[in-house]
C-alpha positions in Angstrom: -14.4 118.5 90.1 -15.3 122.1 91.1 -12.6 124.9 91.7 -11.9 126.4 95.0 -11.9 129.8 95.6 -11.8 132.1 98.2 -14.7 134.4 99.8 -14.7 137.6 101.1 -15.8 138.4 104.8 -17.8 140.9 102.6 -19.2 137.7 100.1 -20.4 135.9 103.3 -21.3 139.1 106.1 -23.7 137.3 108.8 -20.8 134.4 108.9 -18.2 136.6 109.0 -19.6 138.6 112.0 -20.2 135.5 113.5 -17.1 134.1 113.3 -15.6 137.7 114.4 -18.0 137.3 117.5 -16.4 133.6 118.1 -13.1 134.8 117.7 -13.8 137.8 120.5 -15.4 135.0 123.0 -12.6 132.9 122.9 -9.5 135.9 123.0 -11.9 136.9 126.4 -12.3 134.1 128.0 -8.9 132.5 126.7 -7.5 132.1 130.5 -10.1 129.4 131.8 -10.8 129.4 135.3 -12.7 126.8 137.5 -14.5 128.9 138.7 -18.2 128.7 139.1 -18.0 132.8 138.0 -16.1 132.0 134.9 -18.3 129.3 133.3 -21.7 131.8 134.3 -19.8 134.0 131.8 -18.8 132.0 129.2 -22.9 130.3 129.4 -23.8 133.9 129.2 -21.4 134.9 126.8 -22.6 131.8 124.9 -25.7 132.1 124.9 -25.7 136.0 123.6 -23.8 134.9 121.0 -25.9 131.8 119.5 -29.3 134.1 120.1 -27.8 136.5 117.6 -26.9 133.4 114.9 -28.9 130.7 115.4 -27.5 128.1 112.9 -25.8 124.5 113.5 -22.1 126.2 112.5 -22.4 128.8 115.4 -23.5 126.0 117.5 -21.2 123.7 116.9 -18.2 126.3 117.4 -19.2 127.4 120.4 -19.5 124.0 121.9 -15.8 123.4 120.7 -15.0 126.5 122.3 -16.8 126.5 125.9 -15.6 122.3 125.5 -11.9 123.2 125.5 -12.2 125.9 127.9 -13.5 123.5 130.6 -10.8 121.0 129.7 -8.3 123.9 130.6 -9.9 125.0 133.3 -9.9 121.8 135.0 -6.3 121.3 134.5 -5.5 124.8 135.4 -5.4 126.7 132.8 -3.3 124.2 131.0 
């Protein structure tokens, strides 16, 4: 069995940026509207993002993301 151990943002930098980048996206967009202005946004938003780290992690994280801002949205902001 292998040891954990932590990393360093600086031991993993384009990750860490990306994750920083996620982090920002979600604190922006945090109050979901259901709005057809909102979810141009968050695609835009999106889509910048994943341009600048196109790998399955950033993918997948941003999906969660944009997937539980449109369940809040259409409840409301819920």
């Amino acid at each position: 069995m292998s040891k954990l151990y932590a990393v360093k943002g600086t031991d993993i930098p384009e990750e860490n940026r990306m994750l920083v980048e996620i982090w920002e996206f979600r604190k922006r967009f945090y109050r979901a509207e259901n709005t057809p202005e909102y979810f141009d946004a968050v695609r835009q938003e999106a889509e910048r993002i994943y341009a600048a780290h196109q790998n399955q992690l950033c993918h997948d994280l941003l999906w969660a993301v944009m997937e539980d801002f449109e369940r809040r949205g259409n409840h409301e902001g819920a």
